[in-house]
N, C-alpha and C positions, 0 to 999 in steps of 0.2 A: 341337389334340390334347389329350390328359389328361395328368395328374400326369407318365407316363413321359416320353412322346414331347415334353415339355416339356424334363424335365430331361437327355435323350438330345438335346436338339437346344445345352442350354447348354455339356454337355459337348464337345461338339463347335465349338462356337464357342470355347473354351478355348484346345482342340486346335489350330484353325484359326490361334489367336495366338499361340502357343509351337513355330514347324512345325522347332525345335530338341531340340524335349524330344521323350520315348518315354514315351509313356501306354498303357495299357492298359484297356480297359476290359471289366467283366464284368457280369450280372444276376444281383442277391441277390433271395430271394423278397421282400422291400421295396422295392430300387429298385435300384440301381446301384454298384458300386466301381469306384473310377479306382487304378488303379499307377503310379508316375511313377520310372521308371527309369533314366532319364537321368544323375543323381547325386543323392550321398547329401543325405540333408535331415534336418533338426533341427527336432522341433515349433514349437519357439519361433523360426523362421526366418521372417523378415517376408516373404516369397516364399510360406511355407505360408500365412502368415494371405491373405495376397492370390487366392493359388487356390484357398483356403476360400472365399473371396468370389464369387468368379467363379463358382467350381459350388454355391454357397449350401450350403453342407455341413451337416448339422443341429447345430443350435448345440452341443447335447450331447455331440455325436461330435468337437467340434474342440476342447472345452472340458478332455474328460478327454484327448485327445492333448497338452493343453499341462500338466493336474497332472499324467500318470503319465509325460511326456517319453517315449511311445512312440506309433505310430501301431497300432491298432487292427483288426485284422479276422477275425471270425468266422471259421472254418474247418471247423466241422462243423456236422449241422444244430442248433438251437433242437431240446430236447425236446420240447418242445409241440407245435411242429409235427410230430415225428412218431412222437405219440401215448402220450407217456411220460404213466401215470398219476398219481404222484405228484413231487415237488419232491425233489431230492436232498437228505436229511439227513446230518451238520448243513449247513445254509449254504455253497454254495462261499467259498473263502478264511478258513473259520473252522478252523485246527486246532489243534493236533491232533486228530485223530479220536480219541474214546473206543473202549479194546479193545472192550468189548461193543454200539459200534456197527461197527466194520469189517467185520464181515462182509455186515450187511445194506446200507451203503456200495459195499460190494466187487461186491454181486448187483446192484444199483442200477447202476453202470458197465456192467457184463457186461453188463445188459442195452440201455443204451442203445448201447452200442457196436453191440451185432448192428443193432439197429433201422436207426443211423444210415448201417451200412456201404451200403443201399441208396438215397441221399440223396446227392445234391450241395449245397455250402452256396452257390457261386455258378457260373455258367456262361460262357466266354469269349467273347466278342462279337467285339469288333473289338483294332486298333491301331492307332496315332496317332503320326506324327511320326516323326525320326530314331531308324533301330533301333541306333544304334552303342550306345548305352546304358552305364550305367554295369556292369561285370562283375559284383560283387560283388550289385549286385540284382537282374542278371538270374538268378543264382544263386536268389536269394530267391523271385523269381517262379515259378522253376521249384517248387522248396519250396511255396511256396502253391499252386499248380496244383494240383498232387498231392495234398496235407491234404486240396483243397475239392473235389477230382474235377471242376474245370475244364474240363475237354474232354470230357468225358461228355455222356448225355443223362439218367442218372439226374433224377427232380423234382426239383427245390430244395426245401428246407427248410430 
């Protein structure tokens, strides 16, 4: 198989040796997110570095989960993908905004909000393993669902 059906099948072999944990898995317009619901987990938890290993996580993606001590995932689409013209000025994470730019900041939102609202960021697939899970993330999970419109058939972006 290709790139997916590769990493959908390591996924799954993961699954197959953890038949204790509660994973979740969904499709990003890239490739795939895993949820591990089972209990709570700390980046820097020799358990995450090991199931980074196991589903080959892109080294990027486990690299900033260990500086920012959060794990990471997208919940609306990528503007780019749909079809935002310009880059949001200034810089995400650079503020304060200068007054006589919020306005055109503020339209810039507006608009990408409408855009995105017809866009899902990833879409629910399967689940893995014991659903006793841990409460408080499946809470979470429920939360993310919803952000990403998960259970939709909206496109991914």
């Amino acid at each position: 198989g290709g790139p997916a059906q590769l990493a959908r099948r390591r996924i799954e072999r993961c699954a197959a040796r953890h038949p204790s944990w509660h994973l979740r898995l969904y499709r990003t317009p890239a490739g795939f997110r895993v949820l591990a619901l089972h209990r709570r987990f700390a980046p820097s938890d020799p358990e995450v570095d090991a199931c980074f290993g196991q589903l080959a996580v892109d080294p990027l993606y486990a690299r900033m989960c260990r500086a920012q001590q959060c794990f990471r995932a997208r919940l609306t689409a990528k503007p780019w993908r749909i079809g935002m013209p310009d880059r949001l000025r200034p810089r995400p994470g650079v503020g304060p905004v200068a007054a006589e730019r919020r306005a055109a900041r503020d339209a810039w939102v507006a608009a990408y909000e409408r855009r995105a609202e017809g866009h899902a960021a990833c879409r629910s697939l399967a689940r893995f393993g014991c659903e006793a899970g841990y409460p408080a993330a499946r809470a979470g999970q429920r939360l993310h669902d919803d952000a990403c419109r998960a259970g939709t058939t909206l496109p991914l972006a």
